[in-house]
KEVOLO-488425 format. One record per residue (C-alpha): residue number from 1; residue in one letter; x, y, z. Coordinates in nm, 4 decimals, padded with zeros to 6 digits, always signed. Layout:
<rs>
NUM, A, X, Y, Z
...
</rs>
This chain:
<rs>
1, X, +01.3229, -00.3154, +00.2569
2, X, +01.1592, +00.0176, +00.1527
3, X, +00.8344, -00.0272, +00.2645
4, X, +00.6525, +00.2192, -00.0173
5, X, +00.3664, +00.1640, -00.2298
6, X, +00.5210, -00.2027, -00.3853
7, X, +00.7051, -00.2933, -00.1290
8, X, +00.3716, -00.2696, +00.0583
9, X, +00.1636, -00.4334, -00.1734
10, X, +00.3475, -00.7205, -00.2217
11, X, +00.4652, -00.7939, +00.1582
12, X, +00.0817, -00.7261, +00.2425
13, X, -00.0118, -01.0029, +00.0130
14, X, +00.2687, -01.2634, +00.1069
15, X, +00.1480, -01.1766, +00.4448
16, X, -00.2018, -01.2527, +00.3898
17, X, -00.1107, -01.5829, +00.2464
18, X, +00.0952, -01.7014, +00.5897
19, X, +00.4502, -01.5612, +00.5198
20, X, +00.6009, -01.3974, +00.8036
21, X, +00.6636, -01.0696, +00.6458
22, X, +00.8942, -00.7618, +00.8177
23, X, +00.8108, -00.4072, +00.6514
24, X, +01.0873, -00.1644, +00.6528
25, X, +01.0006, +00.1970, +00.6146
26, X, +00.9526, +00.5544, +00.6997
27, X, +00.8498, +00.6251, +01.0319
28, X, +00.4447, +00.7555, +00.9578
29, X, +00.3589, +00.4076, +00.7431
30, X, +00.5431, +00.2393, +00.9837
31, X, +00.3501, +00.3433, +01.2999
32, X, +00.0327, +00.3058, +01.1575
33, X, +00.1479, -00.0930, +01.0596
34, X, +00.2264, -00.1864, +01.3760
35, X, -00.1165, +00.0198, +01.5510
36, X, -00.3295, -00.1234, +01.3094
37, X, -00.2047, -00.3550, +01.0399
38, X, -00.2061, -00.2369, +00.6714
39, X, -00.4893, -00.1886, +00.4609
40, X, -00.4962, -00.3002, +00.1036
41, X, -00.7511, -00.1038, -00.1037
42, X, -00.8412, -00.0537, -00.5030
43, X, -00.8528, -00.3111, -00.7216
44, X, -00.7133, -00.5344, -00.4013
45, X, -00.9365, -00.5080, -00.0803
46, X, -00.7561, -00.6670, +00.2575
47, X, -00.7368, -00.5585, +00.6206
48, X, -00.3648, -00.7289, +00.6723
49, X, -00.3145, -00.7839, +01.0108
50, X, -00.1323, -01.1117, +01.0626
51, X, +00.2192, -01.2282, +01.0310
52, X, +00.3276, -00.8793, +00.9670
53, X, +00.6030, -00.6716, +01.1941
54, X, +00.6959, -00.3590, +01.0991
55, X, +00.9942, -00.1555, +01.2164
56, X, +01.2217, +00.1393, +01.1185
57, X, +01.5583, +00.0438, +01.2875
58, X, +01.7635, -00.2490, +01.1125
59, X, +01.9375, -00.3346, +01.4149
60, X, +01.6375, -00.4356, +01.5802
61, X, +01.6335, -00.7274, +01.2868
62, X, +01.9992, -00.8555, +01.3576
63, X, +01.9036, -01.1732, +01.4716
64, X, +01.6419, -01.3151, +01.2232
65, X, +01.6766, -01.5248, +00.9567
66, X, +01.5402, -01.4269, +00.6057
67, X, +01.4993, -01.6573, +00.3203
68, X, +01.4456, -01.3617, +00.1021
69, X, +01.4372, -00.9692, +00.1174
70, X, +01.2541, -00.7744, -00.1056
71, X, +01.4474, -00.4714, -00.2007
72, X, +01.1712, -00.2348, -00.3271
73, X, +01.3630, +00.1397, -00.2568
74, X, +01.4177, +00.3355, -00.5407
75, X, +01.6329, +00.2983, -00.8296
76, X, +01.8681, +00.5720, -00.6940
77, X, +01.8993, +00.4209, -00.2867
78, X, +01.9097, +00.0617, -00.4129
79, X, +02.3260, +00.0591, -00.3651
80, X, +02.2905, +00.2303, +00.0086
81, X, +01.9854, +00.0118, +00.0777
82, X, +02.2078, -00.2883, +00.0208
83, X, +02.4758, -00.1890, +00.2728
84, X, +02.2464, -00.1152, +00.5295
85, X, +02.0978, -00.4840, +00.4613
86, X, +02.4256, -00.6284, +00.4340
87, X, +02.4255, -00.7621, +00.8107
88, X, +02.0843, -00.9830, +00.6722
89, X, +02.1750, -01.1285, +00.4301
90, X, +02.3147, -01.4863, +00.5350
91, X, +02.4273, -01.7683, +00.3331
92, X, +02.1280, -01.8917, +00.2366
93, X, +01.9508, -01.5197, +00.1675
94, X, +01.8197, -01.3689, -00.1416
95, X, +01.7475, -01.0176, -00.2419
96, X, +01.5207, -00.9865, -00.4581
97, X, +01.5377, -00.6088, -00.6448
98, X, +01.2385, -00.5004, -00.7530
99, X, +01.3068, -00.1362, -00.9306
100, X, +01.2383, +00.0490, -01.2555
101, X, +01.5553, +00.0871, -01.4635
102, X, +01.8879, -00.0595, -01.6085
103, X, +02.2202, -00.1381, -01.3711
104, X, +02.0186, -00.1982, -01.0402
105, X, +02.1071, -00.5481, -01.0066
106, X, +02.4554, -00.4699, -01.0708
107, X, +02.5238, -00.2111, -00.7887
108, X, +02.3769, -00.4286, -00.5399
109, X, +02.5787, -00.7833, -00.6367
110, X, +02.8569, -00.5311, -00.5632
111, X, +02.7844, -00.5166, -00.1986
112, X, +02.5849, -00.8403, -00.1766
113, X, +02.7566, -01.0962, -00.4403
114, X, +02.5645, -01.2311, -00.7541
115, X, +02.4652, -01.4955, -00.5631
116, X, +02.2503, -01.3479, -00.3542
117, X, +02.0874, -01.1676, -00.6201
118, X, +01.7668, -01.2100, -00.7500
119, X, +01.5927, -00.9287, -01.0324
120, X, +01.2363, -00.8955, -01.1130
121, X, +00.9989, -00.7029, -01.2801
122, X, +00.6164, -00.5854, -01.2585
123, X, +00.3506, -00.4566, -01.3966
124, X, +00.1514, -00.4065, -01.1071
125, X, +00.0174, -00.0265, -00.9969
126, X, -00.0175, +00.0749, -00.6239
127, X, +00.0336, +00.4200, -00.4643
128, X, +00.0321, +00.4978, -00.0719
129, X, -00.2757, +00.6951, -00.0045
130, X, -00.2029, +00.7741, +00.3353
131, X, -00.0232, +00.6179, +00.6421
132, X, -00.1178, +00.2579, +00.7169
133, X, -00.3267, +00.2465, +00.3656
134, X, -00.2045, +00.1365, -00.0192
135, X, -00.4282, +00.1678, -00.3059
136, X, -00.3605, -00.1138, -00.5652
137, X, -00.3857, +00.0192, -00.9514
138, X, -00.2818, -00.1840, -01.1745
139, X, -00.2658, -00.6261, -01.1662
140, X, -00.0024, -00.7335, -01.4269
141, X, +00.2941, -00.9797, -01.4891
142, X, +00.5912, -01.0135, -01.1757
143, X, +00.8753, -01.1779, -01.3916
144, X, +01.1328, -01.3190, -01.1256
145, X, +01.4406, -01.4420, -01.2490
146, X, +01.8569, -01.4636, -01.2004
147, X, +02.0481, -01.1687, -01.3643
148, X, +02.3664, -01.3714, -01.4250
149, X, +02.2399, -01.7287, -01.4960
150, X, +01.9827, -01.8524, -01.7425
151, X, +01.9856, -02.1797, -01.5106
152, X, +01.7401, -02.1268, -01.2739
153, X, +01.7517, -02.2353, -00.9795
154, X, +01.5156, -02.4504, -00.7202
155, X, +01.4794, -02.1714, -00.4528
156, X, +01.4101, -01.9055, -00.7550
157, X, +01.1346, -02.1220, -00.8433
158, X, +00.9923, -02.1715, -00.4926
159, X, +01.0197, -01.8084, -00.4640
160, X, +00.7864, -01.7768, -00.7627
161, X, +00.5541, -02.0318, -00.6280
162, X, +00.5087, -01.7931, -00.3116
163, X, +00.4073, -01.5394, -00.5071
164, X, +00.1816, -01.7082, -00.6830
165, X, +00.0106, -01.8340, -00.4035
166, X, -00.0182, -01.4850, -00.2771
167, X, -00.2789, -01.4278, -00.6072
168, X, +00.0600, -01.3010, -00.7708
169, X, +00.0461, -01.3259, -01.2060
170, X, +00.4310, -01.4238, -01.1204
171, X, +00.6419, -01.5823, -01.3672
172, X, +00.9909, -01.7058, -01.3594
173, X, +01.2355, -01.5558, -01.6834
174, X, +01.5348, -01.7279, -01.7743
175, X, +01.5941, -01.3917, -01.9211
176, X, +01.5163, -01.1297, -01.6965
177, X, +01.7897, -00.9442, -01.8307
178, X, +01.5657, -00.8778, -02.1202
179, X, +01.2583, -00.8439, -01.9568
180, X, +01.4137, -00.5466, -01.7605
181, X, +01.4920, -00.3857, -02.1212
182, X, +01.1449, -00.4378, -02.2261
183, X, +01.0384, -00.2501, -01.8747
184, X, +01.2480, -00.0035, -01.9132
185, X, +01.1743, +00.1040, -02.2565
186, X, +00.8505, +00.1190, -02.1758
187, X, +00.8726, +00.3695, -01.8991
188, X, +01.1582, +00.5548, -02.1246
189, X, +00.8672, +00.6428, -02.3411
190, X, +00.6018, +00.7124, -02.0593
191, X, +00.7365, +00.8593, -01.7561
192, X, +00.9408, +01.1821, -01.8703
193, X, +00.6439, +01.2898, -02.0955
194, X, +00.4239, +01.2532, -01.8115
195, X, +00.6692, +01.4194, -01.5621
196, X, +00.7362, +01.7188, -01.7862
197, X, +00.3504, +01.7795, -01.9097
198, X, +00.1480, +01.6810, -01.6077
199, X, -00.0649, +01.4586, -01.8198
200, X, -00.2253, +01.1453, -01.7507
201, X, -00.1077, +00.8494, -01.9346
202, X, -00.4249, +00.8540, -02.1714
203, X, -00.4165, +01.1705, -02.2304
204, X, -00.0222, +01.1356, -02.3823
205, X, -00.1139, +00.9045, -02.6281
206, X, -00.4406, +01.1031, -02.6916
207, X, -00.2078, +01.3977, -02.8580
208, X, -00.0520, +01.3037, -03.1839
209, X, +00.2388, +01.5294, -03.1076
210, X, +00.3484, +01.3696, -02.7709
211, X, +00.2724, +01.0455, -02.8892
212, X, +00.4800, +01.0828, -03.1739
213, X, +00.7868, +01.2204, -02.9948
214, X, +00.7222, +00.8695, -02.7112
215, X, +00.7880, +00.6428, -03.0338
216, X, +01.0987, +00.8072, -03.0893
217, X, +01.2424, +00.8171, -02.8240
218, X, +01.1762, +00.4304, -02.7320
219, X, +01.2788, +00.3994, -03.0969
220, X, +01.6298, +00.5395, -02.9378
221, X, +01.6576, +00.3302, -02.6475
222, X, +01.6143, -00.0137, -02.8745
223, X, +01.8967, +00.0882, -03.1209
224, X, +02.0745, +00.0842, -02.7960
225, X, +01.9960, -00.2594, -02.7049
226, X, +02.0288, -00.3872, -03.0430
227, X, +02.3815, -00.2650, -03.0485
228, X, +02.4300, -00.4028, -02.7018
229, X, +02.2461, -00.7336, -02.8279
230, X, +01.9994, -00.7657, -02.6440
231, X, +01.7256, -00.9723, -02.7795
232, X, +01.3728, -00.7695, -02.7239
233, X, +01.1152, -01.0319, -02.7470
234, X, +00.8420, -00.7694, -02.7631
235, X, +00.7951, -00.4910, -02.9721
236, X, +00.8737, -00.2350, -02.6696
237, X, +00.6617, +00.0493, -02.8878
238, X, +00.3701, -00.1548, -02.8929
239, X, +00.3698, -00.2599, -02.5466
240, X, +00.5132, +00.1325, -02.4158
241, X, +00.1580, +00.2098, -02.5854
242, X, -00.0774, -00.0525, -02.4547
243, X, +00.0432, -00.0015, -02.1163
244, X, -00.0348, +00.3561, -02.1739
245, X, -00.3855, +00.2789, -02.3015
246, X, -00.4371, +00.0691, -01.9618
247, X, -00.3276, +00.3049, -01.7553
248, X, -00.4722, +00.5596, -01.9000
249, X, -00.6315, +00.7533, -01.5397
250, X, -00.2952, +00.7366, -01.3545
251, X, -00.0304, +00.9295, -01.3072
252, X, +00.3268, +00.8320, -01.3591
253, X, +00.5434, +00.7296, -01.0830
254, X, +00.7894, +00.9652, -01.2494
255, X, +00.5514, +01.2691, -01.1830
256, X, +00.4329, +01.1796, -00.8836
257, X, +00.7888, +01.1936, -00.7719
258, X, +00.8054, +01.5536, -00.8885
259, X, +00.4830, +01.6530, -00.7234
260, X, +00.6160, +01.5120, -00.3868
261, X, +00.9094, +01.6969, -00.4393
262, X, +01.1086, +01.4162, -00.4343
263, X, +01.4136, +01.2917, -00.6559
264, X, +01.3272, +01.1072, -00.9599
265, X, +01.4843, +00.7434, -01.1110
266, X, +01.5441, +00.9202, -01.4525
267, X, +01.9205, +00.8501, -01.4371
268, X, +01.8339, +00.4959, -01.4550
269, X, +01.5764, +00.5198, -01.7366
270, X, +01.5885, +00.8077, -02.0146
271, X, +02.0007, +00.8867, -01.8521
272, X, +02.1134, +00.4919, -01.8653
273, X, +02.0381, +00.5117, -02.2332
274, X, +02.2198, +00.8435, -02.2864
275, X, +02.5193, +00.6871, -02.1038
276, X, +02.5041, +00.3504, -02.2144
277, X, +02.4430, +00.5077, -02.5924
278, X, +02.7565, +00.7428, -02.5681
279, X, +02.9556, +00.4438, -02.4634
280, X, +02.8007, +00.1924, -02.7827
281, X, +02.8291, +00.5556, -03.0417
282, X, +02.4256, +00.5430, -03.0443
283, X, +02.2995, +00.8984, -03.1011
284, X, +02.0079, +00.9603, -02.8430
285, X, +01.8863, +01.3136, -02.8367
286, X, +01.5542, +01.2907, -02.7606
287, X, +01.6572, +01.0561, -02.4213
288, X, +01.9456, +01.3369, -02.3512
289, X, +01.6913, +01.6276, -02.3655
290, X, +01.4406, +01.4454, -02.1370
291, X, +01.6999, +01.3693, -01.9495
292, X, +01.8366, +01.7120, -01.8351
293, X, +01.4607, +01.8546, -01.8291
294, X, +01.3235, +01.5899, -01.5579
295, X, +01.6811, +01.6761, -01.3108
296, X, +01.6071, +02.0198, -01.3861
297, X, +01.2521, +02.0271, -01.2772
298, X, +01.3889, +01.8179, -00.9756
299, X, +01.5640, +02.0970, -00.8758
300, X, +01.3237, +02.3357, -00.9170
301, X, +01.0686, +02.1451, -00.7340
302, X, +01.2422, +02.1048, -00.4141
303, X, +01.3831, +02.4541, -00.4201
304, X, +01.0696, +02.5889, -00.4370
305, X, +00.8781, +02.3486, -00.1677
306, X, +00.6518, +02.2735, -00.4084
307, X, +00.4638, +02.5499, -00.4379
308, X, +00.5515, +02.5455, -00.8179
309, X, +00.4421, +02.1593, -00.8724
310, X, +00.1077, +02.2799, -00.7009
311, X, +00.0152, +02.5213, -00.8970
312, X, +00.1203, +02.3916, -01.2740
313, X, -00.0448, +02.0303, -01.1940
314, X, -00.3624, +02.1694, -00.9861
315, X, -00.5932, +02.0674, -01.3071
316, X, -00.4216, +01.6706, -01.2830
317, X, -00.4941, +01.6573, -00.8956
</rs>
């Protein structure tokens, strides 16, 4: 459900590997799907064409029976998504969210029920270079686990066995609670600096100044968790600035957002640790400020059809 650049990725793959596999999306990736299969390219190469349907109208899906849905939308359409999904989901259905950011998980066991509800994270890369095609960036961890039990259970780890066998680096967490605060610091420190400069990973961690200001504000975001009690297993600074290093020739998700003119998942990054920080009495200045600059540049973006996000990122493109 959300057919983008993951969502694609990952149900091309499980495709490839003999899963029947159902792509929901927008209407020009769509088409192209169901002309002429999806093509995985990058670091991945496939031509998918088997066990893969793709369609754009839900009710067209009323009568199949999914073991598991991938919810792969964005942060901000994950709640909506779920209602529009809720008619799928049997007894025996999981939903498996798969977004950057804190409280996901929790808006969607609203509409769904926790027991439905899977969480996972990833480190893999992919963009949608045109209809039809996805370009695979980055190969990293998928941590799949169960947001409100540390017992895990059978059809969680058969789930992570699929993926797997899809040529998936998938592991199952016990805590996936914490490995979502891990994630999320991360791109707390990345994506808004990228967003608001136009710069490439490398070249944030490249200037002293930036880098120094990306430290502090991750430095922020785990006085949060600490006073929340979550137990970070990694150093989140060190890991917000490898992944930087590896990524070094891409561009955020959180500018590419901007460039498209579309809205960005800041609320549930940089603004879930201003809100969950006001709540604890954390003082988090640096997430605040990056906070209001990202919506504003949102705004300005779409009002301006772009035009603006051409011209100040023409050197990135």
């Amino acid at each position: 459900m959300g057919a983008g650049a993951i969502g694609s990725l990952f149900g091309g793959l499980l495709a490839e590997n003999g899963n029947k596999v159902i792509f929901i999306g927008r209407q020009p990736h769509i088409e192209k799907i169901q002309k002429h299969g999806l093509k995985i390219k990058g670091l991945i190469e496939k031509q998918v064409s088997k066990n893969i349907r793709a369609e754009t109208n839900l009710k067209n899906l009323l009568t199949e029976n999914f073991d598991l849905v991938l919810l792969t939308v964005k942060a901000y359409d994950a709640k909506k998504a779920s209602i529009q999904i809720k008619n799928l989901v049997k007894k025996k259905t999981f939903v498996l969210c798969l977004q950057n950011g804190l409280g996901v998980e929790d808006e969607v066991s609203q509409i769904l029920g926790k027991n439905h509800v899977l969480r996972a994270v990833t480190f893999n890369g992919a963009y949608i270079d045109k209809p039809g095609t996805v370009t695979c960036t980055g190969l990293g961890r998928t941590l799949i686990g169960e947001p409100y039990s540390q017992n895990l259970k059978k059809e969680t780890l058969g789930i992570v066995k699929v993926f797997e066998e899809a040529g998936f680096l998938a592991e199952a967490s016990a805590n996936i609670s914490e490995e979502v605060w891990i994630k999320t610091l991360v791109n707390v420190g990345i994506n808004p600096y990228g967003a608001l400069t136009g710069k490439r990973n490398g070249e944030l961690i490249e200037d002293s100044k930036i880098r120094e200001l990306m430290v502090d504000t991750v430095k922020e975001g785990v006085k949060v968790a600490e006073k929340m009690g979550i137990n970070l297993k990694e150093d989140p600074i060190r890991l917000m600035l490898k992944t930087a290093e590896a990524t070094a020739k891409n561009l955020n998700s959180m500018l590419q957002d901007l460039i498209k003119g579309k809205k960005t998942e800041i609320d549930y990054l940089n603004g879930a640790i201003v809100k969950l920080g006001k709540k604890l009495g954390v003082a988090t200045p640096l997430n605040r400020l990056l906070t209001v600059l990202v919506k504003s540049f949102e705004e300005r973006f779409r009002r301006e059809n772009q035009i603006w996000s051409l011209n100040i990122h023409q050197k990135v493109l």
